[in-house]
N, C-alpha and C positions, 0 to 999 in steps of 0.2 A: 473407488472401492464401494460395495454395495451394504447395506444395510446387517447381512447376518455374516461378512468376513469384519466386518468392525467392531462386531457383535464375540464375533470367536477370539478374536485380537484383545479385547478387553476380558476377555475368559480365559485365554489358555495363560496368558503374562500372569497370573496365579498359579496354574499346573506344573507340576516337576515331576521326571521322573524318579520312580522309587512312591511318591504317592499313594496312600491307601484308601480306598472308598469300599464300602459296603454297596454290592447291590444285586439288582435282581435279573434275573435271565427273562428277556422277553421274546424273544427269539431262536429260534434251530432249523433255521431254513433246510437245511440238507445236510442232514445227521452224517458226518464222517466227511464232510468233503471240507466247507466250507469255514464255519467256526460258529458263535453264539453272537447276540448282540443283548447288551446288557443297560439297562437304566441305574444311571447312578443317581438319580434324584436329583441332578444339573441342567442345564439346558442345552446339552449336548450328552450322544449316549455314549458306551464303549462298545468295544468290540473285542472279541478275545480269536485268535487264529487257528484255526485247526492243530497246526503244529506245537501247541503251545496245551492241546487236551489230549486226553489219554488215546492210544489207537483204537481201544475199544470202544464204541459207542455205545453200548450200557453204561460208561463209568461218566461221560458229560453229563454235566450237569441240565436237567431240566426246563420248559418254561415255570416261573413261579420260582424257581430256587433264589435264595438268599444270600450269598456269599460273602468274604469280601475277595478283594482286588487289587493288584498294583499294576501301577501305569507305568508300560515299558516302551511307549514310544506315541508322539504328536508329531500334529505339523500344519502347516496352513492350507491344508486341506480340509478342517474339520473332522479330524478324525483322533480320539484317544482308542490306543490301542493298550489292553490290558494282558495279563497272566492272571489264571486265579492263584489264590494262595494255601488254598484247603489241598492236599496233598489227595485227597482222593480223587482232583479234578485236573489234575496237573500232567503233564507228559512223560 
């Protein structure tokens, strides 16, 4: 096992889902397709799914936005996957 799955192993055995984190959108690769990618101030980021934000792309949240967030799904892929919680970012 390499250095950052022992790394993630020792990180996510903390993480539950339902979880909430405040954080910030650093990402919108491709507004309406794709989804947001988000810094939770961790050493792993999240990710929120397309399906999971409004169909409109005006109503995503921006880079720079603040939020918070709950974790609706990990795995040993290094990947938290969130929802936001602020209902004007929600689907």
């Amino acid at each position: 096992m390499d250095e950052d799955q022992q790394r993630w192993e020792r990180f996510s055995a903390h993480l539950e889902l339902g979880q909430r984190f405040t954080g910030t959108v650093v990402l919108v690769p491709r507004p309406g397709a794709i989804g947001v990618f988000v810094d939770l101030g961790l050493p792993f980021g999240g990710f929120v799914d397309v399906l999971r934000l409004p169909r409109e792309v005006e109503r995503w949240p921006q880079v720079g936005t603040v939020t918070t967030f709950e974790v609706v799904w990990f795995d040993d892929r290094q990947q938290i996957r969130l929802k936001p919680l602020d209902p004007a970012y929600c689907a």
